[in-house]
MDAnalysis code that builds the backbone (N, CA, C; Angstrom):
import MDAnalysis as mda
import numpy as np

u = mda.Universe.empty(627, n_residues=209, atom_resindex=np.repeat(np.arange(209), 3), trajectory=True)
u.add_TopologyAttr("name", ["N", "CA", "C"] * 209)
u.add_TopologyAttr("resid", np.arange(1, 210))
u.add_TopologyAttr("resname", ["UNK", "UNK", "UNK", "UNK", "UNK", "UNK", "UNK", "UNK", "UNK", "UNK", "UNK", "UNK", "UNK", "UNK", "UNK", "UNK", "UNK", "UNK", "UNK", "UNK", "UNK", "UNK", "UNK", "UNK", "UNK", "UNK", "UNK", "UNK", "UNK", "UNK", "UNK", "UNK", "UNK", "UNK", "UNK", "UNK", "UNK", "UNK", "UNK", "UNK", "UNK", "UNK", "UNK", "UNK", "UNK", "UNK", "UNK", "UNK", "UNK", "UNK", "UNK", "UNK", "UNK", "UNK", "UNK", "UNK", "UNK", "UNK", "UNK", "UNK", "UNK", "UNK", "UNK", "UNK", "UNK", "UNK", "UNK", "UNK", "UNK", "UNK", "UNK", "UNK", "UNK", "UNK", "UNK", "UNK", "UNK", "UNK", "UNK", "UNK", "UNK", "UNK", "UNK", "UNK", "UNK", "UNK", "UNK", "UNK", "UNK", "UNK", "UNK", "UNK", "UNK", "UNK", "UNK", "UNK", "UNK", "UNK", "UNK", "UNK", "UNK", "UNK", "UNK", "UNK", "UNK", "UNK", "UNK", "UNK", "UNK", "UNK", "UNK", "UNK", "UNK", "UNK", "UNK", "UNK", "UNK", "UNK", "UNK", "UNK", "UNK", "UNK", "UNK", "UNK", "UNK", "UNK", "UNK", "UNK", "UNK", "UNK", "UNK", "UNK", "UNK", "UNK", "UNK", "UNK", "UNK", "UNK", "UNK", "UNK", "UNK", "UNK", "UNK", "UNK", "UNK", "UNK", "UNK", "UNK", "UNK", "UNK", "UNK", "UNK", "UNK", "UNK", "UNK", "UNK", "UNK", "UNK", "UNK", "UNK", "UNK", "UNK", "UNK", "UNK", "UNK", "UNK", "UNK", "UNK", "UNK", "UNK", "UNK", "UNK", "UNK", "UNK", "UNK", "UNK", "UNK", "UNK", "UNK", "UNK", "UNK", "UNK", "UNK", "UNK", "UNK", "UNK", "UNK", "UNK", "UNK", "UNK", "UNK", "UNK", "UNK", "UNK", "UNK", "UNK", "UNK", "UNK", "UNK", "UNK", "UNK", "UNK", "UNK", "UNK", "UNK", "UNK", "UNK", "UNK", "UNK"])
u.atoms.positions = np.array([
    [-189.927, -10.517, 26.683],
    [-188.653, -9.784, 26.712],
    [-188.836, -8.428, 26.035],
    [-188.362, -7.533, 26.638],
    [-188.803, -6.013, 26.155],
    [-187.463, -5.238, 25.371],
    [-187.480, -4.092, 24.875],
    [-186.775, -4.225, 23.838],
    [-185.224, -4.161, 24.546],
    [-185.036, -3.769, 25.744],
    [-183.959, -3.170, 26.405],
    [-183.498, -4.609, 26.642],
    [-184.170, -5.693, 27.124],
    [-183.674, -6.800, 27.397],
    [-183.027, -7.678, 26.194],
    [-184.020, -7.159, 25.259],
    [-183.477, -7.702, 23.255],
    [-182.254, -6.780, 23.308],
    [-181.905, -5.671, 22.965],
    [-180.685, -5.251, 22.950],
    [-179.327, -5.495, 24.066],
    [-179.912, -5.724, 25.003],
    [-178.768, -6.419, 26.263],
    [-178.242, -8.001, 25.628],
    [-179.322, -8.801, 25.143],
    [-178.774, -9.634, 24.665],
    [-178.296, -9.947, 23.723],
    [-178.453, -8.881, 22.704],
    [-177.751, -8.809, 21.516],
    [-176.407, -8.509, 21.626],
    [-176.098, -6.976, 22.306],
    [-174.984, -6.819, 22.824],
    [-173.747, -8.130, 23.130],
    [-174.347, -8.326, 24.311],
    [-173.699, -9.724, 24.975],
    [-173.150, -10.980, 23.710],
    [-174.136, -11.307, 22.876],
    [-173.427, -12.344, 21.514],
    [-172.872, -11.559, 20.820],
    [-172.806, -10.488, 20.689],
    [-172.029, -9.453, 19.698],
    [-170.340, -9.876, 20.822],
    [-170.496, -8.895, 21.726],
    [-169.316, -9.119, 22.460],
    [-167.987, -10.923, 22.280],
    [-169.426, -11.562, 22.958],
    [-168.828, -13.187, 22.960],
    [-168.507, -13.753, 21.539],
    [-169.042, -13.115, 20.051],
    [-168.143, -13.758, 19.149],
    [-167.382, -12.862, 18.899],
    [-166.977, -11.548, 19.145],
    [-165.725, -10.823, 19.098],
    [-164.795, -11.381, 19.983],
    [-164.824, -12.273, 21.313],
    [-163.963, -12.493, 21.946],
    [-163.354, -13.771, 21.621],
    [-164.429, -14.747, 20.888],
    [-164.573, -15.759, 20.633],
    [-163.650, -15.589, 19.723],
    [-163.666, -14.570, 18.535],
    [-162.618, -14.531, 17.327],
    [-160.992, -14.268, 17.481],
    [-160.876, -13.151, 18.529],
    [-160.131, -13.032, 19.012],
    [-158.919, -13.840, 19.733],
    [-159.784, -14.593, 20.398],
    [-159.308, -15.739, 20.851],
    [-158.863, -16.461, 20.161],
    [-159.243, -17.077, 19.024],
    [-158.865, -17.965, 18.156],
    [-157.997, -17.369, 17.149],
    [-157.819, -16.164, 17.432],
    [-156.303, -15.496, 16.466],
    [-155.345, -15.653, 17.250],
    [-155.351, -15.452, 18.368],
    [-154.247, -15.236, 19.257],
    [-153.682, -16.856, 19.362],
    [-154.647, -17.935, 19.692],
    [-154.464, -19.186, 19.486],
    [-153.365, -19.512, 18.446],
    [-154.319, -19.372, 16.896],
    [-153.543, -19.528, 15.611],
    [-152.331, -19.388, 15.995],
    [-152.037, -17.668, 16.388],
    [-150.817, -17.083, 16.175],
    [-149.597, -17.705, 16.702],
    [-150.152, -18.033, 18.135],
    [-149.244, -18.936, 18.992],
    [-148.665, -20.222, 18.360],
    [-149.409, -21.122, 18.064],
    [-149.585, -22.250, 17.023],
    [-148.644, -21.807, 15.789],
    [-148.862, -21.138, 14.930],
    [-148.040, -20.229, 14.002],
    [-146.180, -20.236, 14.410],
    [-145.933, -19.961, 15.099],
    [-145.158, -19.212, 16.452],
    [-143.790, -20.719, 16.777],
    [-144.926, -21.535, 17.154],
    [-144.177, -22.594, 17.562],
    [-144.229, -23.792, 16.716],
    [-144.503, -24.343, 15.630],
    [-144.872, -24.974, 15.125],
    [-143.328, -25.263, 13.873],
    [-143.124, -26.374, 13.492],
    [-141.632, -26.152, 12.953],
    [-141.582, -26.817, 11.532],
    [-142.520, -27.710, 11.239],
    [-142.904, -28.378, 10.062],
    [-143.710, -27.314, 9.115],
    [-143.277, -27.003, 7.808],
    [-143.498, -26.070, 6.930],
    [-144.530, -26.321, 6.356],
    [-145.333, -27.736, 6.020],
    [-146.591, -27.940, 5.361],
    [-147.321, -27.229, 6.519],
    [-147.437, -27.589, 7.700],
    [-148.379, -27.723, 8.912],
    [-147.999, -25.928, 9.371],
    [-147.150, -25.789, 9.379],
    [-147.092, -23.850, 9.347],
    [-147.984, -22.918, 8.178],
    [-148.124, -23.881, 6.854],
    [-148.856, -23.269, 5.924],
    [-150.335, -23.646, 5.986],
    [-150.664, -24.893, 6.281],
    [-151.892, -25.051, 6.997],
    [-152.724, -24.126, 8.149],
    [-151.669, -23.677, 9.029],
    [-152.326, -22.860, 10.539],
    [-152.331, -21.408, 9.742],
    [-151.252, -21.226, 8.861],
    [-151.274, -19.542, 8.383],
    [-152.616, -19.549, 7.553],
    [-152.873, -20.295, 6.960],
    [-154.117, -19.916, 5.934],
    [-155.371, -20.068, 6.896],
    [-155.183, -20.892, 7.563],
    [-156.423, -20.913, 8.939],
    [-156.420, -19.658, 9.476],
    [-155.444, -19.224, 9.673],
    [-155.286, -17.699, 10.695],
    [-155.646, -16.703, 9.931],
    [-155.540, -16.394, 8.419],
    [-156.315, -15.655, 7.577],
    [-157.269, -15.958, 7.411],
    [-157.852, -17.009, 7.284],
    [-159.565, -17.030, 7.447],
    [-160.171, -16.365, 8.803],
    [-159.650, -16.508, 10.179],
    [-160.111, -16.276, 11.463],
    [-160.085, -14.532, 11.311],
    [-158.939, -13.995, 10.648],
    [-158.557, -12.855, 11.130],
    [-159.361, -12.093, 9.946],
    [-159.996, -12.378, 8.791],
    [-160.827, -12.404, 7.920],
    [-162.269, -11.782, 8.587],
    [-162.802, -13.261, 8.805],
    [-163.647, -13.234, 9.974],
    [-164.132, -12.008, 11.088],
    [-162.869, -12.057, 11.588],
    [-162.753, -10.950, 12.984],
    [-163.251, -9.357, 12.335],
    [-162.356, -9.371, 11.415],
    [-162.245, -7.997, 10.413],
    [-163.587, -7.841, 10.022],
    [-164.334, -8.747, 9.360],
    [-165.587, -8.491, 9.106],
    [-166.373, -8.032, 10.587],
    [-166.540, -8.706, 11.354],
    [-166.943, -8.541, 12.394],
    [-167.071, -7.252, 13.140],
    [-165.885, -6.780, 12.826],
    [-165.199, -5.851, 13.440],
    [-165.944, -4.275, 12.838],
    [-166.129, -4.563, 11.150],
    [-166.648, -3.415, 10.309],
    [-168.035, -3.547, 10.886],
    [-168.796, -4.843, 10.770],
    [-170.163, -4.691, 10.477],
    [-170.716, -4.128, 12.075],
    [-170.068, -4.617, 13.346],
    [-170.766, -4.109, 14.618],
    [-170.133, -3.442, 15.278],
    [-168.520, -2.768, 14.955],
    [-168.109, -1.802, 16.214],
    [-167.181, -0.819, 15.747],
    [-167.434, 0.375, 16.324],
    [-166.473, 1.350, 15.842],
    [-164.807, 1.171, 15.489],
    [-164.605, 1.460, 14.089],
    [-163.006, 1.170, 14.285],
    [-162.240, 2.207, 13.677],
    [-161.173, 2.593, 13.740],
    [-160.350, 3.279, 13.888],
    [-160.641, 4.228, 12.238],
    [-160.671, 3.658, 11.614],
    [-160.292, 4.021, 9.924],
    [-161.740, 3.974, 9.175],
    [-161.763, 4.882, 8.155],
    [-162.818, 5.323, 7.988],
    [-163.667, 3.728, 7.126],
    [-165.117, 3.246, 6.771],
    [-165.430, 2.442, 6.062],
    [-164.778, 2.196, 4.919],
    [-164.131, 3.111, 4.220],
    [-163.368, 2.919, 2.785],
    [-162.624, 2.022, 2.664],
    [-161.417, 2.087, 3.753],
    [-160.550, 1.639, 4.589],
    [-160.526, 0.097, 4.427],
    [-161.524, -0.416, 5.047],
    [-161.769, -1.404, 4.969],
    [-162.138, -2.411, 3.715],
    [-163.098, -1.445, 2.903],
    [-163.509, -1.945, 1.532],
    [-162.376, -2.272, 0.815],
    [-161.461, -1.374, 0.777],
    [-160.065, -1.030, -0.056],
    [-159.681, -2.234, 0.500],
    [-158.998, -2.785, 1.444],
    [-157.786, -3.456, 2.031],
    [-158.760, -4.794, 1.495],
    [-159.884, -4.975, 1.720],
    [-160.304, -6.578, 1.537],
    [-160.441, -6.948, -0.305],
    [-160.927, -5.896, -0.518],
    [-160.304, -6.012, -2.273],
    [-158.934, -6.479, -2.775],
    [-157.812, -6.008, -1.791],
    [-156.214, -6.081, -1.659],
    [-155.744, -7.863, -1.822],
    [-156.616, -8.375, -0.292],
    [-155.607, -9.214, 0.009],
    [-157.154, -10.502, -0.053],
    [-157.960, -10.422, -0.095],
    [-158.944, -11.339, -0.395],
    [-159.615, -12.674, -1.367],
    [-159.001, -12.204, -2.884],
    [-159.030, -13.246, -3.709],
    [-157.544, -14.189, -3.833],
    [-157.166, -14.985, -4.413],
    [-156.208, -15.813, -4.947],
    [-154.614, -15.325, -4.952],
    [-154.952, -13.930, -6.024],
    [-153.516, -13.566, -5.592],
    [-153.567, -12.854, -4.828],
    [-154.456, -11.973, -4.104],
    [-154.301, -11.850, -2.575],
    [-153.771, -12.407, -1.725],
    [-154.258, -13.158, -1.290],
    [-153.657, -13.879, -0.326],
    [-152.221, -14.808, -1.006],
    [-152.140, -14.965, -1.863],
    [-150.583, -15.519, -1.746],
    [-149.805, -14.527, -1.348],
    [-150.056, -13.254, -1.964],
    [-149.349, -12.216, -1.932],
    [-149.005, -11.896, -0.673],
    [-150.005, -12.001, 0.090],
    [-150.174, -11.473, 1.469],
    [-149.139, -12.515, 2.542],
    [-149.200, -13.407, 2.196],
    [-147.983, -14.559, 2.902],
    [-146.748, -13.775, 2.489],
    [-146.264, -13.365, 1.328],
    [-144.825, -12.771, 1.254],
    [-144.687, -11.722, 1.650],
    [-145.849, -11.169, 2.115],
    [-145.830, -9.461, 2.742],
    [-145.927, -9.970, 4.020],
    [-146.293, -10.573, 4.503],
    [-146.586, -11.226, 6.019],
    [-145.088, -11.343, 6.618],
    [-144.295, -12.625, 5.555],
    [-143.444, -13.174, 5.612],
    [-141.945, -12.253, 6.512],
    [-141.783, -10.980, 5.336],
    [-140.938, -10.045, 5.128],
    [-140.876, -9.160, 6.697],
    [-142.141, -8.771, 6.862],
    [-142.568, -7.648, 7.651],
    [-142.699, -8.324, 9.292],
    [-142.742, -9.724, 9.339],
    [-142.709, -10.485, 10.733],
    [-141.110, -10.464, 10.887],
    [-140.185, -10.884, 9.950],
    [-139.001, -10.702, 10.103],
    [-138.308, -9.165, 10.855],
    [-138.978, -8.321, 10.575],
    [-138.568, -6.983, 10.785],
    [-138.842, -6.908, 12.195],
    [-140.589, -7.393, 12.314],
    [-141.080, -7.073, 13.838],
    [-140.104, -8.169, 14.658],
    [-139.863, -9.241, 14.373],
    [-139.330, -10.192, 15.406],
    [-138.253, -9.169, 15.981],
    [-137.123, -8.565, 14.863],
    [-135.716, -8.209, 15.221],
    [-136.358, -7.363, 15.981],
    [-137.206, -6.227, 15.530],
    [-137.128, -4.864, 16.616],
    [-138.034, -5.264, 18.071],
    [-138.739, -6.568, 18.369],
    [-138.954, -6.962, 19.391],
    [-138.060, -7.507, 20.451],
    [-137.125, -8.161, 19.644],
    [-136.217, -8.830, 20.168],
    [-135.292, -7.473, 21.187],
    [-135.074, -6.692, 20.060],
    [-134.309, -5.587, 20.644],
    [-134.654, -4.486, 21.698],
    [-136.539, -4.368, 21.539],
    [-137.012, -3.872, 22.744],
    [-137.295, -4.550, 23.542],
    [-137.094, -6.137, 23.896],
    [-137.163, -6.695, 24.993],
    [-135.749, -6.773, 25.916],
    [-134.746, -6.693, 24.875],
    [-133.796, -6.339, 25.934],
    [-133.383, -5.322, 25.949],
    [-133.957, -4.381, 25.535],
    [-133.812, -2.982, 25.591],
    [-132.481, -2.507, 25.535],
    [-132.126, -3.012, 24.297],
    [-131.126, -2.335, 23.298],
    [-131.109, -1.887, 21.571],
    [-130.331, -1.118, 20.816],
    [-130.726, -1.088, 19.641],
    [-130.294, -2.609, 18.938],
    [-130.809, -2.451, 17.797],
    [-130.465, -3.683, 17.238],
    [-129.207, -3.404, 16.930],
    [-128.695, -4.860, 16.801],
    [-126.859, -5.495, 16.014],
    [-127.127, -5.171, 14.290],
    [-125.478, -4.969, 14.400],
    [-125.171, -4.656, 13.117],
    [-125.973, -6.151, 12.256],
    [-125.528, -7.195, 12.682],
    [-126.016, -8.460, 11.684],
    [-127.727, -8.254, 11.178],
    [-128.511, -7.910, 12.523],
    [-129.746, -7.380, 12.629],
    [-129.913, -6.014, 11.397],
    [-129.729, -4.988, 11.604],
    [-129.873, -4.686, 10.997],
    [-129.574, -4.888, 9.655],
    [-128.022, -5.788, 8.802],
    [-128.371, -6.195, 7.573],
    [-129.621, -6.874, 7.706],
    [-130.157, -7.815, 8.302],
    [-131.455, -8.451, 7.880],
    [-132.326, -7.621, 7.425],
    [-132.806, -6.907, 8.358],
    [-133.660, -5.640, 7.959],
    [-133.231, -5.033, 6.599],
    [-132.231, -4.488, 6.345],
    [-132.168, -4.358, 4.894],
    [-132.495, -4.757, 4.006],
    [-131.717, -6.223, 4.404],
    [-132.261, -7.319, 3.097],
    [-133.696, -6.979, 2.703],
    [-134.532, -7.352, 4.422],
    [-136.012, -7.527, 4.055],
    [-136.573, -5.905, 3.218],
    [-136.223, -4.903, 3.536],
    [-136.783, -3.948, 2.959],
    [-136.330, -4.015, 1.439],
    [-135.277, -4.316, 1.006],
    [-135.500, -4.889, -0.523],
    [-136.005, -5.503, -1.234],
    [-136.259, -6.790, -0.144],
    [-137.195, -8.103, -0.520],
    [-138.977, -7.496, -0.589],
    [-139.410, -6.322, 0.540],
    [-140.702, -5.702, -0.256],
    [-140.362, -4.827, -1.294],
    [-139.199, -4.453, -1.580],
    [-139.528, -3.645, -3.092],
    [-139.501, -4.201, -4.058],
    [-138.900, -5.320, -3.712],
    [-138.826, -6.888, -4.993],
    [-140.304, -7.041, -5.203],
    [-141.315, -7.350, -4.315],
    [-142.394, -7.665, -4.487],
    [-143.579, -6.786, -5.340],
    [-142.809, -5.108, -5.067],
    [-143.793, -4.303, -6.441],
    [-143.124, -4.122, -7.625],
    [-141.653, -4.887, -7.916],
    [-141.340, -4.063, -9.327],
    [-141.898, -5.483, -10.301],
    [-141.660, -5.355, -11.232],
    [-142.371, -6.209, -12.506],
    [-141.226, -6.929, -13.269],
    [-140.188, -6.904, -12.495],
    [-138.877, -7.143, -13.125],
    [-138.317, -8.309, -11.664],
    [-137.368, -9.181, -12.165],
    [-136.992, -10.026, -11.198],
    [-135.582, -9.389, -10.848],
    [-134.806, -9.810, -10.289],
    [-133.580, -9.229, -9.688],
    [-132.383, -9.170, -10.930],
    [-132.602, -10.189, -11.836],
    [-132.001, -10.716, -12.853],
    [-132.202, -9.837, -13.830],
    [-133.348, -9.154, -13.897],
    [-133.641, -8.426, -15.221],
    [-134.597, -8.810, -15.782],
    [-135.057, -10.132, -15.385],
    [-136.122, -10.675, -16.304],
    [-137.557, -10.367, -16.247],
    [-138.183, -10.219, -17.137],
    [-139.756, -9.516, -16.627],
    [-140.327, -10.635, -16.222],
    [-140.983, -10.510, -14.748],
    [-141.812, -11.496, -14.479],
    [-143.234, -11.852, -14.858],
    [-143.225, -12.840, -14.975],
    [-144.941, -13.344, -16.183],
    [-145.783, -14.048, -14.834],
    [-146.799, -14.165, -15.269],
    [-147.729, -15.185, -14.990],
    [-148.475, -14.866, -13.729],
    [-148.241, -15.540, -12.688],
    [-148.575, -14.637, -10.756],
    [-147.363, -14.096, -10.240],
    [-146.198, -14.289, -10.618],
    [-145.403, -13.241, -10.308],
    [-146.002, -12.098, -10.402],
    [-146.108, -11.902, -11.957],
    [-146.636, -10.884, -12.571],
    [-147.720, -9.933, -12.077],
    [-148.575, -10.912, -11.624],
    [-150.377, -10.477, -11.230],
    [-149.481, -9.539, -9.475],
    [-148.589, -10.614, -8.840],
    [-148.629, -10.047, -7.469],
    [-147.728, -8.772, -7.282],
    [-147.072, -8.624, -8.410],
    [-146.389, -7.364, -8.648],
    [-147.165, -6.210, -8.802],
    [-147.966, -5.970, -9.599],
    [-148.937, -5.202, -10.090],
    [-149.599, -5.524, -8.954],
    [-150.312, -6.635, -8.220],
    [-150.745, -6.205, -7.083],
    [-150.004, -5.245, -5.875],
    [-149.280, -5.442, -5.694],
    [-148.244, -4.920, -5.266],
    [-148.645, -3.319, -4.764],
    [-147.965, -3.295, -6.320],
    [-148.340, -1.440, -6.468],
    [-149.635, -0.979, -6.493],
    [-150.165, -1.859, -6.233],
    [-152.328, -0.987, -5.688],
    [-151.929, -1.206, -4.327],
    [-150.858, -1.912, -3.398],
    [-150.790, -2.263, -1.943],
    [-150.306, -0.310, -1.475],
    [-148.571, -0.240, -2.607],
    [-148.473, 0.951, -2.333],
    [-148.832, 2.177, -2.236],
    [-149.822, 2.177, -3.483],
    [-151.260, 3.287, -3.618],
    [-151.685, 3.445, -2.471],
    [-152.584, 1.929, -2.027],
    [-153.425, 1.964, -0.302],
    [-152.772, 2.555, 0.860],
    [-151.281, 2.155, 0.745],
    [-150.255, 2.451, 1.972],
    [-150.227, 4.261, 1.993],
    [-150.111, 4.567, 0.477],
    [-149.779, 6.151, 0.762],
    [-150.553, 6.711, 0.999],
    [-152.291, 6.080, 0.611],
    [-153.597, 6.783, 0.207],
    [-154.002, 7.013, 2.400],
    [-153.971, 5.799, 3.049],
    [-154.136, 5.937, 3.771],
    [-153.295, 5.965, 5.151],
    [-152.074, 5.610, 5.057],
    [-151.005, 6.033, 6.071],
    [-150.040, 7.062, 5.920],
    [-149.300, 7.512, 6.976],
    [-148.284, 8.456, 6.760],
    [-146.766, 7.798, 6.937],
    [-146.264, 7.574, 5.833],
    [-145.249, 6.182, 6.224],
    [-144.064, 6.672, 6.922],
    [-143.543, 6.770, 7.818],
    [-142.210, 6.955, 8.332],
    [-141.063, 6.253, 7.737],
    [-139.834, 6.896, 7.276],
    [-138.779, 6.804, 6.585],
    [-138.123, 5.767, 7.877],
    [-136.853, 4.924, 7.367],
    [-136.514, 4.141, 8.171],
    [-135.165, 4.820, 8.679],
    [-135.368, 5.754, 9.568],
    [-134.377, 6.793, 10.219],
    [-133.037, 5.856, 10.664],
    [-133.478, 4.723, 11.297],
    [-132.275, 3.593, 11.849],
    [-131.485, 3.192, 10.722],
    [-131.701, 2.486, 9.685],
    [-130.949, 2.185, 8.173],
    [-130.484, 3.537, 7.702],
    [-130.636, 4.967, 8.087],
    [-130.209, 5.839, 7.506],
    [-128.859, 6.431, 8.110],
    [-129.232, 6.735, 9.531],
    [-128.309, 6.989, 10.594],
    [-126.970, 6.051, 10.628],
    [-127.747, 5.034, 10.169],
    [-126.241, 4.039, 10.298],
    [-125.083, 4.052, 9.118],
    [-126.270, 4.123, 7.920],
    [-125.229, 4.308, 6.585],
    [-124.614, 5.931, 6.659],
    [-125.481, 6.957, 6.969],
    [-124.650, 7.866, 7.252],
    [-123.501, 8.289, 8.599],
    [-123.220, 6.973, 9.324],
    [-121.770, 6.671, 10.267],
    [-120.971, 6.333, 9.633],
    [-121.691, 5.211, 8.405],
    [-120.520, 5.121, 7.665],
    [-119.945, 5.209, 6.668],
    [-120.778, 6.516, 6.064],
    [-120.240, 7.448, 5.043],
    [-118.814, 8.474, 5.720],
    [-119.427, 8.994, 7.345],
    [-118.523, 9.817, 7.383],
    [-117.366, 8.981, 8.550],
    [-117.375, 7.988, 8.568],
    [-116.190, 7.244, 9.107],
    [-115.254, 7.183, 8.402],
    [-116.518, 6.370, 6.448],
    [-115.240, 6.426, 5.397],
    [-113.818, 7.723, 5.095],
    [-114.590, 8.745, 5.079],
    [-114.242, 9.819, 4.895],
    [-113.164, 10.096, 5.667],
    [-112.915, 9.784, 7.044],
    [-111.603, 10.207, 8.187],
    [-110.861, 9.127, 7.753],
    [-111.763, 7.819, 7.586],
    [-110.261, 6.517, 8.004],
    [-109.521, 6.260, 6.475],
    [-110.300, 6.464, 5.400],
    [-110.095, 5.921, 4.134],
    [-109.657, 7.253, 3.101],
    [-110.077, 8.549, 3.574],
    [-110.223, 9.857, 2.443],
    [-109.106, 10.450, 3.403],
    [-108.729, 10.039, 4.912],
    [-107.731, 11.290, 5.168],
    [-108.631, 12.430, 5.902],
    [-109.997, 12.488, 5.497],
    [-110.697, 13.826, 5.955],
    [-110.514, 14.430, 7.230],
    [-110.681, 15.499, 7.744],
    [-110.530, 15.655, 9.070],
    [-111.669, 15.677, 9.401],
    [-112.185, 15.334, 10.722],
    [-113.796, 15.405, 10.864],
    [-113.972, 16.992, 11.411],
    [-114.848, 17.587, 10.916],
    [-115.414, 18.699, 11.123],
    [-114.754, 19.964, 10.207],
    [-113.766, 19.459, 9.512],
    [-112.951, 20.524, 8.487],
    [-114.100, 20.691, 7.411],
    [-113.640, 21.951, 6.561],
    [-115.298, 22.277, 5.647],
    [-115.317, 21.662, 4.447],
    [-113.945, 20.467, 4.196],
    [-114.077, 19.332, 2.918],
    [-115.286, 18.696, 3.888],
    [-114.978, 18.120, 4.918],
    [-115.600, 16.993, 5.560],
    [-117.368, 17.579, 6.007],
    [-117.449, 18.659, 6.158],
    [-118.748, 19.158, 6.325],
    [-119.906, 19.125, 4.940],
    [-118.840, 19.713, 3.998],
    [-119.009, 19.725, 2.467],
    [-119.545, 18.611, 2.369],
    [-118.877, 17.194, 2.239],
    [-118.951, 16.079, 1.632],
    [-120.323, 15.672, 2.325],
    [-120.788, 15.936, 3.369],
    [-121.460, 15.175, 4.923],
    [-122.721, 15.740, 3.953],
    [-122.889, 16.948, 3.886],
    [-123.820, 17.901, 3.340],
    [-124.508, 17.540, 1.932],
    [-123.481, 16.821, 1.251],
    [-123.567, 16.510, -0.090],
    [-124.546, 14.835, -0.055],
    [-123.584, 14.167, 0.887],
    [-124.569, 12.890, 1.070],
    [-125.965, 12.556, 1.342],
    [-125.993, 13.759, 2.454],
    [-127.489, 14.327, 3.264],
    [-128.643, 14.056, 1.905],
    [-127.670, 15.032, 1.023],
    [-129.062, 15.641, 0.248],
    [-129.562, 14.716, -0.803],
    [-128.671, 13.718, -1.065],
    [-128.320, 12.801, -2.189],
    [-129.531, 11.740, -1.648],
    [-128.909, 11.527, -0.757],
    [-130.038, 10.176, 0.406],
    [-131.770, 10.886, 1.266],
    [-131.471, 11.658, 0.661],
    [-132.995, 12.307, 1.129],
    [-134.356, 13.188, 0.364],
    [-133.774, 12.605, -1.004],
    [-134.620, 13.619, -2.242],
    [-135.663, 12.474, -2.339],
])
C-alpha cells in the first residue's frame, strides 16, 4: 500500500468515526427529547456529554473548525471537571428552554406569546442567578453552589472574550410597549405630545446604559 492509498484510508476512518459520533449525538439527543422518567433523562444527558465530549475532541484534533485552538482549550477547562459539568446541566437546562419557545415560534411562524415570553424572562434571570454568589434570598451561597457561581463568571469572561453577544431586542421592545402604553392609559399622556416623547426618551436611555 503506497502512501496515497495510507492516506485515503486514513481519511475514510477519520470521516466514519466523525459520523459515527455524530450519529450517536443526534441519537442521545432524540432519546433526551422523548424520554419522561427523570433518573433515566439524567442517565442519557450525562451519556450525551460524554459523546459530545468525544466528538469535540475529535473535531479539534482532525478537522478544521470554526474558532481559533484557544477556543477550544478554554471551553473544555469550563465545563469538563465535576463542577463543570453539573454546572453545565443548569446552563443546558435554562438555555433549551429558550431554544424550545423560539423554535416553537419559528415553526409556526409567528412571534412568541406573551406567556412565552414571561418564560424567557424568567429563564434569563435564572442564568444570572447562576453567576452571582448570593442566592435570591440574600444568602451567600457556600459549598458547590459557591464553586458553580464563581464558575459561572469565568463562563461570562469566555462568552465576552470570545462572542459578540446580542442584547435581547424582543424582552426590550416589549417592555418598552409597555412603558409607553402605561403612560396614555394610566398617566393621561398623549402619545406623541413632548411630555410623552420626553418620558419615551428618558426610559430609552435608562434601559440601555
Amino acid at each position: 500500500m503506497d502512501s496515497s492509498e495510507l492516506k485515503d484510508n486514513w481519511d475514510y476512518i477519520v470521516r466514519q468515526r466523525r459520523k459515527k459520533l455524530e450519529l450517536a449525538v443526534e441519537i442521545l439527543k432524540r432519546q433526551l427529547f422523548l424520554e419522561q422518567n427523570k433518573e433515566k433523562k439524567k442517565e442519557i444527558q450525562k451519556e450525551l456529554y460524554k459523546v459530545e465530549d468525544e466528538l469535540d475532541d475529535e473535531l479539534t484534533e482532525h478537522w478544521h473548525r470554526e474558532y481559533v485552538p484557544e477556543f477550544y482549550i478554554e471551553q473544555r477547562k469550563l465545563w469538563r471537571d465535576d463542577i463543570g459539568r453539573e454546572l453545565r446541566e443548569e446552563y443546558d437546562r435554562v438555555w433549551n428552554k429558550i431554544r424550545e419557545i423560539d423554535d416553537r415560534a419559528a415553526a409556526l411562524k409567528r412571534d412568541p406569546t406573551s406567556d412565552e415570553l414571561d418564560i424567557k424572562e424568567n429563564c434569563f434571570k435564572e442564568y444570572d442567578m447562576l453567576g452571582k454568589l448570593s442566592n435570591a434570598d440574600g444568602t451567600f451561597k457556600t459549598g458547590k453552589d459557591l464553586e458553580k457561581a464563581e464558575r459561572m463568571q469565568e463562563v461570562y469572561k469566555f462568552d465576552r472574550k470570545f462572542y459578540n453577544l446580542e442584547a435581547n431586542m424582543e424582552l426590550f421592545e416589549r417592555k418598552k410597549k409597555e412603558y409607553a402604553d402605561s403612560l396614555i392609559t394610566q398617566m393621561g399622556i398623549i402619545e406623541g405630545s413632548q411630555e410623552y416623547k420626553v418620558k419615551m426618551a428618558d426610559w430609552i436611555e435608562k434601559n440601555t446604559q
